[in-house]
Biotite code that builds the C-alpha atoms (Angstrom):
import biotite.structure as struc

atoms = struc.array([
    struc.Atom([9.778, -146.561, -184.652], chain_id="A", res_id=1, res_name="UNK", atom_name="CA", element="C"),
    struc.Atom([12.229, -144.312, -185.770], chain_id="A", res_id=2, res_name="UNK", atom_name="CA", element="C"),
    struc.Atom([10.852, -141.443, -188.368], chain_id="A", res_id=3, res_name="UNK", atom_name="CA", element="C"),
    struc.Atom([12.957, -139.744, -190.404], chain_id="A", res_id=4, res_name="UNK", atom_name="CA", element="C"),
    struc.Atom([12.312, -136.026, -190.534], chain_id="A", res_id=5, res_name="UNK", atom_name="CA", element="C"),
    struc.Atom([10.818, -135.863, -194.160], chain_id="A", res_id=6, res_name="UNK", atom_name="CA", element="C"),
    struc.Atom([8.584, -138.860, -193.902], chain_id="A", res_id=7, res_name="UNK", atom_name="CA", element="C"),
    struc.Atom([4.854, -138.830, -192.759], chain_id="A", res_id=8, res_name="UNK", atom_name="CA", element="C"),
    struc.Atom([3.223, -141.879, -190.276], chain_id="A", res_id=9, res_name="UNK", atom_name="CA", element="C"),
    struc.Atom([1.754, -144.384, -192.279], chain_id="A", res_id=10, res_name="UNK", atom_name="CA", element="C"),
    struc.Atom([-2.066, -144.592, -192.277], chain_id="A", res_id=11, res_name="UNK", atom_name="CA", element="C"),
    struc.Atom([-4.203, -147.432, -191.258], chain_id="A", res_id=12, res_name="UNK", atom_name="CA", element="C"),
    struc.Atom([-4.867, -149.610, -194.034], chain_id="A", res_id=13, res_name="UNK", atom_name="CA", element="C"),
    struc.Atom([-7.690, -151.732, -193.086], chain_id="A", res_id=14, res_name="UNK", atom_name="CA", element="C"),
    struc.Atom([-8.032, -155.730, -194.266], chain_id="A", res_id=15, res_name="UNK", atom_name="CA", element="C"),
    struc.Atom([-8.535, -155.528, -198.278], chain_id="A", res_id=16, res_name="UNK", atom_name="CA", element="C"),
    struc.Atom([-12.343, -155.973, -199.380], chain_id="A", res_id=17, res_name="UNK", atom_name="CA", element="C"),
    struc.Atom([-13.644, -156.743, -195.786], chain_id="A", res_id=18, res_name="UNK", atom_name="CA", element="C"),
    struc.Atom([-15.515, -153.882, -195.581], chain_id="A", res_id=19, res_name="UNK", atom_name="CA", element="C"),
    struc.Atom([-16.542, -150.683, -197.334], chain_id="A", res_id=20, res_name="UNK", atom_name="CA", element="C"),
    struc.Atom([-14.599, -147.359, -196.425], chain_id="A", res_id=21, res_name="UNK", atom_name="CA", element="C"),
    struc.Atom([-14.404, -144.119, -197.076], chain_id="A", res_id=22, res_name="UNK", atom_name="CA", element="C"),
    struc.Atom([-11.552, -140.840, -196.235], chain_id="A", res_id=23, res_name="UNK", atom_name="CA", element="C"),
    struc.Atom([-11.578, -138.775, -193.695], chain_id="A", res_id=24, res_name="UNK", atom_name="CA", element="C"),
    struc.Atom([-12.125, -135.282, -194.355], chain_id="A", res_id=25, res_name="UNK", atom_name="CA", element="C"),
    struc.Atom([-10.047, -133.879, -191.883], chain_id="A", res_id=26, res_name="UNK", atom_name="CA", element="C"),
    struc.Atom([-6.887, -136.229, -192.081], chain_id="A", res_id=27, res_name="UNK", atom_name="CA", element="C"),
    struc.Atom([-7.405, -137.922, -195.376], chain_id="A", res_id=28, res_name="UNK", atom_name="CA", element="C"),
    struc.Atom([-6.890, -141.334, -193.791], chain_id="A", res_id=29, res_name="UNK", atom_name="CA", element="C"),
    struc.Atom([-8.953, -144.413, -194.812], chain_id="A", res_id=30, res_name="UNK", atom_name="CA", element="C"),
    struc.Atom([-11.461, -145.504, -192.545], chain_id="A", res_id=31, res_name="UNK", atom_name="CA", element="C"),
    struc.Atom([-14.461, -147.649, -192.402], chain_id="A", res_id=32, res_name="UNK", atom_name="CA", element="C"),
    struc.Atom([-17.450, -146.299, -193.820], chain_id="A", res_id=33, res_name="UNK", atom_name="CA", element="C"),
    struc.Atom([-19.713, -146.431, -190.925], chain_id="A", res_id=34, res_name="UNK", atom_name="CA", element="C"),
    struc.Atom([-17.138, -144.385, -188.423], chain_id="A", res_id=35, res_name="UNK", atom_name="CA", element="C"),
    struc.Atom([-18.693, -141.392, -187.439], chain_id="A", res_id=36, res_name="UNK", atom_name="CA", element="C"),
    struc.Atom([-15.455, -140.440, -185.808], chain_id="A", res_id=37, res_name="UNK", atom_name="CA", element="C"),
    struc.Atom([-12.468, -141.025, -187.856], chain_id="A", res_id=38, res_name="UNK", atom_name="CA", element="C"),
    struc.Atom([-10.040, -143.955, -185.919], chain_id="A", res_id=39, res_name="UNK", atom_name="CA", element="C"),
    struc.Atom([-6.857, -141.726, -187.291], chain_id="A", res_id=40, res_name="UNK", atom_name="CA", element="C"),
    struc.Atom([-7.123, -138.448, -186.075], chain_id="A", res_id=41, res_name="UNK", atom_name="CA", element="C"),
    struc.Atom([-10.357, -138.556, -183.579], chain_id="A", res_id=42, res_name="UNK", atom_name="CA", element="C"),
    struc.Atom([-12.454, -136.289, -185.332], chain_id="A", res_id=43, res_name="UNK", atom_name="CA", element="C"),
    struc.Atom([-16.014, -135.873, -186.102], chain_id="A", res_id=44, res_name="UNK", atom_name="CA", element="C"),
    struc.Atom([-16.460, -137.045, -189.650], chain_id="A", res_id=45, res_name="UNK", atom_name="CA", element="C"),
    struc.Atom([-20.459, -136.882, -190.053], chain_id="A", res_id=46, res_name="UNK", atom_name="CA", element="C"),
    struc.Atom([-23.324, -136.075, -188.214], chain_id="A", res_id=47, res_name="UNK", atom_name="CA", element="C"),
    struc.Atom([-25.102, -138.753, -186.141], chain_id="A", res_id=48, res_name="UNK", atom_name="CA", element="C"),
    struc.Atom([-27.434, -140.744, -187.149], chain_id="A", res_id=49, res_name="UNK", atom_name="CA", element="C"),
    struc.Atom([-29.797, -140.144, -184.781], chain_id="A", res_id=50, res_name="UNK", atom_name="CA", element="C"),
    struc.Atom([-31.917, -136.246, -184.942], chain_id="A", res_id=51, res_name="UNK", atom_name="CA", element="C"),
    struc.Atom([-32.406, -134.104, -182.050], chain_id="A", res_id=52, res_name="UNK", atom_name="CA", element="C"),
    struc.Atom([-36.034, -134.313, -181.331], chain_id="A", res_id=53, res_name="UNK", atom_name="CA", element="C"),
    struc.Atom([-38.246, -130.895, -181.833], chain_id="A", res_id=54, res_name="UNK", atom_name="CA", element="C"),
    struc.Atom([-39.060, -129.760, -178.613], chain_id="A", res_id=55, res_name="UNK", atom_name="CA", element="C"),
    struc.Atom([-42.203, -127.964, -178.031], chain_id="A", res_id=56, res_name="UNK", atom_name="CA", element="C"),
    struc.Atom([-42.909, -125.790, -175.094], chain_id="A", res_id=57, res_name="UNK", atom_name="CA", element="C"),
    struc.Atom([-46.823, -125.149, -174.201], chain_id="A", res_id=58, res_name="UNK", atom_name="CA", element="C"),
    struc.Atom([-46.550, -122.424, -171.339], chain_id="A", res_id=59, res_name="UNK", atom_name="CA", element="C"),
    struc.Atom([-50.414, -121.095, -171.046], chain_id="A", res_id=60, res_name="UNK", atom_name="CA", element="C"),
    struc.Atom([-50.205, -119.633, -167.715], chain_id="A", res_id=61, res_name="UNK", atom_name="CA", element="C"),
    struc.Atom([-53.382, -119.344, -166.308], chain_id="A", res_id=62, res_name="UNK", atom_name="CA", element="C"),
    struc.Atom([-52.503, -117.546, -162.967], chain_id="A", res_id=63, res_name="UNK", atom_name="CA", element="C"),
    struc.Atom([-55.124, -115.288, -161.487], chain_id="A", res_id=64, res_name="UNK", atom_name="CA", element="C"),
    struc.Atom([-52.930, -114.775, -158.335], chain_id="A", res_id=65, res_name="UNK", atom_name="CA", element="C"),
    struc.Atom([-56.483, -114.456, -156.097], chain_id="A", res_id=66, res_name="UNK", atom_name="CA", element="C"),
    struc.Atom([-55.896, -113.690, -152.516], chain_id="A", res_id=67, res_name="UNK", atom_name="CA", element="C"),
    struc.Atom([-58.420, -116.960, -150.713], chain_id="A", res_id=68, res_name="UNK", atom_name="CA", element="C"),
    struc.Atom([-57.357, -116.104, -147.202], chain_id="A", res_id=69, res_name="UNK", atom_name="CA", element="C"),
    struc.Atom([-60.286, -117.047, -144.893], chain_id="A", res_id=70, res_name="UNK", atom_name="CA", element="C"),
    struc.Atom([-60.433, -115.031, -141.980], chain_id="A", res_id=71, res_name="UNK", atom_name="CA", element="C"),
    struc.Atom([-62.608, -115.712, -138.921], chain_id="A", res_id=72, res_name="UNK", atom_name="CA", element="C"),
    struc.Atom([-65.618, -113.507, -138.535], chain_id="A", res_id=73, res_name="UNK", atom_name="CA", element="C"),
    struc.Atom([-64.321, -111.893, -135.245], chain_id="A", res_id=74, res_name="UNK", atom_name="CA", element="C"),
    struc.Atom([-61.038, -111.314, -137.171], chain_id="A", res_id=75, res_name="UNK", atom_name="CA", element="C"),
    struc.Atom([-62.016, -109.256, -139.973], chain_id="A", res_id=76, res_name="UNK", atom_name="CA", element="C"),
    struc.Atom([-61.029, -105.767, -140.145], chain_id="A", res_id=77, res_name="UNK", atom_name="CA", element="C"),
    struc.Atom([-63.347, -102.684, -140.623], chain_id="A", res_id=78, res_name="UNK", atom_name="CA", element="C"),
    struc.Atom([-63.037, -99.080, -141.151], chain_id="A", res_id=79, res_name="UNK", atom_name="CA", element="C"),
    struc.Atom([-63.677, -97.303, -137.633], chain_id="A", res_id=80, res_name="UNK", atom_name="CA", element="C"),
    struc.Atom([-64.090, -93.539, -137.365], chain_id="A", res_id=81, res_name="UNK", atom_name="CA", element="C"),
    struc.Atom([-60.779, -91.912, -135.809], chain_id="A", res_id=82, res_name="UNK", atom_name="CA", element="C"),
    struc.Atom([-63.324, -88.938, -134.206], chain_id="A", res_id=83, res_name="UNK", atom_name="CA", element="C"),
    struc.Atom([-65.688, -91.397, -132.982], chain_id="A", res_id=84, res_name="UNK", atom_name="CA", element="C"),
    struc.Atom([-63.065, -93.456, -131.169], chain_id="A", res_id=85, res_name="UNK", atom_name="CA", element="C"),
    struc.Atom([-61.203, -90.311, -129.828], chain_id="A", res_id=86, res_name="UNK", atom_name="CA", element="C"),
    struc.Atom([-64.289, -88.609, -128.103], chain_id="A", res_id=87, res_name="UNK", atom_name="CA", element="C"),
    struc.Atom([-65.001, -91.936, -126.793], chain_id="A", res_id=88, res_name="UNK", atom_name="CA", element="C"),
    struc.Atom([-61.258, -92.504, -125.151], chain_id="A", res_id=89, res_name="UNK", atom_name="CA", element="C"),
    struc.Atom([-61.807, -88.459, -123.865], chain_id="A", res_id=90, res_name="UNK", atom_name="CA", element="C"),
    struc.Atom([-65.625, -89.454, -122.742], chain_id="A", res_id=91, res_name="UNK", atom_name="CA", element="C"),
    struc.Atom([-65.767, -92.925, -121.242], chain_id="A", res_id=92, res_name="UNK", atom_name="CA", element="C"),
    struc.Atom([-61.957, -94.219, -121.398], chain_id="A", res_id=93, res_name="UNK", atom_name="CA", element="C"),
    struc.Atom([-62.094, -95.545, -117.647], chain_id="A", res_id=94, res_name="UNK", atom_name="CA", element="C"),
    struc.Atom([-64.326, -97.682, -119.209], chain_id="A", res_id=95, res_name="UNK", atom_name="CA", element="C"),
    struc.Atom([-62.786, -98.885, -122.028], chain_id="A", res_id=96, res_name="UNK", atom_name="CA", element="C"),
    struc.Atom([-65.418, -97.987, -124.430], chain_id="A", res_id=97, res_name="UNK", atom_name="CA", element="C"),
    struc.Atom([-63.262, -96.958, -127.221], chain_id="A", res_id=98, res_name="UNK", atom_name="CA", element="C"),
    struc.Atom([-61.351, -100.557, -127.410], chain_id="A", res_id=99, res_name="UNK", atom_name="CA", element="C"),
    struc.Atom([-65.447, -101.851, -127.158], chain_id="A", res_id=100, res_name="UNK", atom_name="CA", element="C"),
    struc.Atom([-65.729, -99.570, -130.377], chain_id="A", res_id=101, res_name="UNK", atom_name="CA", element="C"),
    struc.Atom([-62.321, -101.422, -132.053], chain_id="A", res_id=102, res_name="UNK", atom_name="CA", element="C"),
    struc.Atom([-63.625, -104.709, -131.522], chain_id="A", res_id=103, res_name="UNK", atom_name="CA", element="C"),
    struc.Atom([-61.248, -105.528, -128.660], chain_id="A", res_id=104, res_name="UNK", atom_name="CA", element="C"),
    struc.Atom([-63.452, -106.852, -125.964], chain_id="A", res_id=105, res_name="UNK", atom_name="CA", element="C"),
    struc.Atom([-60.732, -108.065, -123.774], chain_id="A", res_id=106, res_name="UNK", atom_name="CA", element="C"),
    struc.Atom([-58.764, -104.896, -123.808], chain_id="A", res_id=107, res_name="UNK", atom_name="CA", element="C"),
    struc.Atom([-61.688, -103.418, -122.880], chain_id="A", res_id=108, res_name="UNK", atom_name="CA", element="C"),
    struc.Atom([-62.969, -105.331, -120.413], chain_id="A", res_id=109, res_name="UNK", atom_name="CA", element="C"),
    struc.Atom([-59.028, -104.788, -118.802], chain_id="A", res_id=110, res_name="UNK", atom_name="CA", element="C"),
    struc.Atom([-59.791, -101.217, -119.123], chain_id="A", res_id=111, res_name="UNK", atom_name="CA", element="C"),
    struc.Atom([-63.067, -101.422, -117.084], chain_id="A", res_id=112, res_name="UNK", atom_name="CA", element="C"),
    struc.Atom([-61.521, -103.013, -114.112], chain_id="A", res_id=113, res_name="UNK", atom_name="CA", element="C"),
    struc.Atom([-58.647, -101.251, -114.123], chain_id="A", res_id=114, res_name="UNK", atom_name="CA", element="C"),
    struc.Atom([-60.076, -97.894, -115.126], chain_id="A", res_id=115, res_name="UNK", atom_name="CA", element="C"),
    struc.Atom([-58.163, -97.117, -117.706], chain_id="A", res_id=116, res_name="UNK", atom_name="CA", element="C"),
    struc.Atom([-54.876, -99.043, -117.140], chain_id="A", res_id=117, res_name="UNK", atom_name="CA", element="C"),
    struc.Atom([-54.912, -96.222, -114.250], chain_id="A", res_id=118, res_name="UNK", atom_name="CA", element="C"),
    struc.Atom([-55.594, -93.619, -117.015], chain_id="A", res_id=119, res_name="UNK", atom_name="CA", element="C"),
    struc.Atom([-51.609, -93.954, -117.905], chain_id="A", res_id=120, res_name="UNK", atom_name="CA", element="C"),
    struc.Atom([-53.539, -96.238, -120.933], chain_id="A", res_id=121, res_name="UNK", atom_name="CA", element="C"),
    struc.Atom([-56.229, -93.927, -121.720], chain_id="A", res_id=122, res_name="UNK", atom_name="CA", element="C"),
    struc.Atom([-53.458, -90.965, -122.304], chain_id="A", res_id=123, res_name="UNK", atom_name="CA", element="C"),
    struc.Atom([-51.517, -93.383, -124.472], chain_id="A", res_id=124, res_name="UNK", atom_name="CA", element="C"),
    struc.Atom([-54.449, -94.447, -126.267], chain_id="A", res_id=125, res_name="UNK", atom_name="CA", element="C"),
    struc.Atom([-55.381, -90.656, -127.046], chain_id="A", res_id=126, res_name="UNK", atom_name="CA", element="C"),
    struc.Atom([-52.550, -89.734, -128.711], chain_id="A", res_id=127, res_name="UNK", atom_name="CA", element="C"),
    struc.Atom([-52.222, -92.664, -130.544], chain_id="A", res_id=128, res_name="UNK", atom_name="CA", element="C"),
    struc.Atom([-55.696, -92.217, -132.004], chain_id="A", res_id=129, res_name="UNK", atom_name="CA", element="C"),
    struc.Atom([-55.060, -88.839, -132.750], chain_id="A", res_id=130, res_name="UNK", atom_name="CA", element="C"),
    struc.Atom([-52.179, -89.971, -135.011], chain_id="A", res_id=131, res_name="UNK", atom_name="CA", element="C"),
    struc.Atom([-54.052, -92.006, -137.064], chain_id="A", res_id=132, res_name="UNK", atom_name="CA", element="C"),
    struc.Atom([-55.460, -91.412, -140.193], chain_id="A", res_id=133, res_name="UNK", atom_name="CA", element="C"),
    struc.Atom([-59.302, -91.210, -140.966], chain_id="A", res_id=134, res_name="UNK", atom_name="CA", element="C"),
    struc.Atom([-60.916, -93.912, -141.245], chain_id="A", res_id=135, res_name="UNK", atom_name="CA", element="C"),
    struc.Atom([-58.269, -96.837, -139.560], chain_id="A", res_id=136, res_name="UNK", atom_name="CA", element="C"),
    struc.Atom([-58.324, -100.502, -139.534], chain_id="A", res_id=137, res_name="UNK", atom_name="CA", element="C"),
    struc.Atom([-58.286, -102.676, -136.479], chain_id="A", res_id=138, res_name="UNK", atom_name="CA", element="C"),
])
């Protein structure tokens, strides 16, 4: 297989009237006329039989993004007067009847017999209820 400089590789010359064929566009070789890839140079000579199919996309998003949390009915939260809970930690804090006024009825039945965490909790608590805003959530 020895080429000379000047000459050019021979082309496939398929069987004589075995089957149709047709050139190659790219290489100008014959090849057979169903190749959808010419069998010279490896090229795509026409498009495939086969179609891409139309794809449709129906996004309808229907998202209402509602908040369904269920809370308990001793766990729901409700607006509580800062004023009304501060006079009542100043007034009756050995007895716990501010964390009565929060809802917490363990707090302040820990308050009751312990007067106040030994008022260190009733000085906490007053400060703290100072700082918050008007009205607070518990």
């Amino acid at each position: 297989m020895d080429m000379e400089p000047n000459q050019q590789p021979q082309q496939f010359e398929p069987p004589v009237a075995s089957q149709p064929t047709k050139f190659c566009k790219h290489c100008g070789g014959v090849i057979p006329a169903d190749a959808v890839i010419c069998t010279l140079c490896g090229r795509q000579v026409e498009e495939t039989a086969q179609a891409t199919p139309n794809i449709v996309i129906n996004n309808s998003n229907q998202n209402v993004n509602t908040n369904n949390n269920q809370m308990n009915a001793y766990m729901q939260s409700k607006a509580r007067n800062k004023w009304v809970a501060v006079l009542l930690c100043f007034f009756l804090g050995g007895i716990g009847a501010h964390k009565f006024y929060e809802g917490k009825i363990g707090m302040g039945i820990l308050y009751i017999f312990t007067i106040g965490l030994f008022g260190i909790g009733i000085l906490i608590d007053f400060i703290c209820l100072l700082f918050k805003p008007n009205p607070y959530y518990v």
